[in-house]
C-alpha positions as CSV (number, residue, x, y, z in Angstrom):
1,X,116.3,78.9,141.6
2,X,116.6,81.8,139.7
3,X,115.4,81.9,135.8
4,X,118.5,81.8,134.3
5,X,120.2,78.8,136.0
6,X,116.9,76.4,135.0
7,X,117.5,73.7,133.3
8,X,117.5,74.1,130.0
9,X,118.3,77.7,130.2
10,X,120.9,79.0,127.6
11,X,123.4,81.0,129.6
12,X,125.2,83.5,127.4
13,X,127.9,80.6,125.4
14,X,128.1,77.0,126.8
15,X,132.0,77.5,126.3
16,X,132.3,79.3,128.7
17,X,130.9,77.4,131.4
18,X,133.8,75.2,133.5
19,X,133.6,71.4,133.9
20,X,131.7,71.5,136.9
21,X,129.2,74.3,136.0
22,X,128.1,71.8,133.0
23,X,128.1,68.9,135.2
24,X,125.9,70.6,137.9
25,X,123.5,71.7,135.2
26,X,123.7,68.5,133.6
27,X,122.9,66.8,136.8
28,X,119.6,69.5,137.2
29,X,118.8,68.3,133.5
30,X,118.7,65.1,134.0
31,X,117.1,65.3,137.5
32,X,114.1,67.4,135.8
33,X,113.9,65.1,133.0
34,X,113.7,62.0,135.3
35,X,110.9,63.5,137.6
36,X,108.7,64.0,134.6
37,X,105.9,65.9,134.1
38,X,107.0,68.4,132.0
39,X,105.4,68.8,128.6
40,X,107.1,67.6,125.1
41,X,108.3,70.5,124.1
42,X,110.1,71.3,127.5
43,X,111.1,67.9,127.6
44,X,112.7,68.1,124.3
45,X,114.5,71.3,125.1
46,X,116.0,70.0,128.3
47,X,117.3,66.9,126.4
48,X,118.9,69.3,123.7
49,X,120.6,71.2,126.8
50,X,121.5,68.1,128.5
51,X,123.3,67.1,124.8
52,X,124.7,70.5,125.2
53,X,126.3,70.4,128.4
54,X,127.4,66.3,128.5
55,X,129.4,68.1,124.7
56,X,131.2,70.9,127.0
57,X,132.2,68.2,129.7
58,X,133.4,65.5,127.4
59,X,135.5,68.3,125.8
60,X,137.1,69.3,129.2
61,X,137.7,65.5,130.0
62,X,139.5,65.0,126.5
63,X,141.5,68.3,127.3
64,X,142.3,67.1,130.8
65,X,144.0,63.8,129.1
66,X,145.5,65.7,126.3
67,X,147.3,67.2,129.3
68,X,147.9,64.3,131.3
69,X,149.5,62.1,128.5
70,X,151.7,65.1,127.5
71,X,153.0,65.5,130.8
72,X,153.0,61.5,131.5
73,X,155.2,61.3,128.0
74,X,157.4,63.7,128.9
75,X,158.5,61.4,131.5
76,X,159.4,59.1,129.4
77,X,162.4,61.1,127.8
């Protein structure tokens, strides 16, 4: 895997990463978290990215029903 797609590897700005960029590096996060043997410091860093990225998802999810319950109550007129 190259350097820059490690977990817990900044890319440029996290809002520019789609949904399913974050999830993927979310998923390698917690993947590298849960396998262990990294040292605190790392381990702390991957948890602040992990915060990072679930942030950028939940903020494409809200957007995704702001969208949805526009076009769902725009039926209704």
């Amino acid at each position: 895997m190259p350097e820059s797609e490690k977990p817990g590897k900044q890319p440029g700005k996290q809002e520019q990463l789609s949904y399913e960029e974050a999830r993927d590096q979310l998923i390698d996060v917690v993947r590298t978290l849960e396998q262990g043997g990294t040292s605190l410091a790392e381990s702390l860093a991957l948890w602040e990215r992990g915060e990072e990225l679930a942030a950028v998802c939940q903020t494409a999810l809200d957007g995704a029903r702001e969208r949805l319950d526009a076009v769902l109550g725009q039926d209704d007129d």
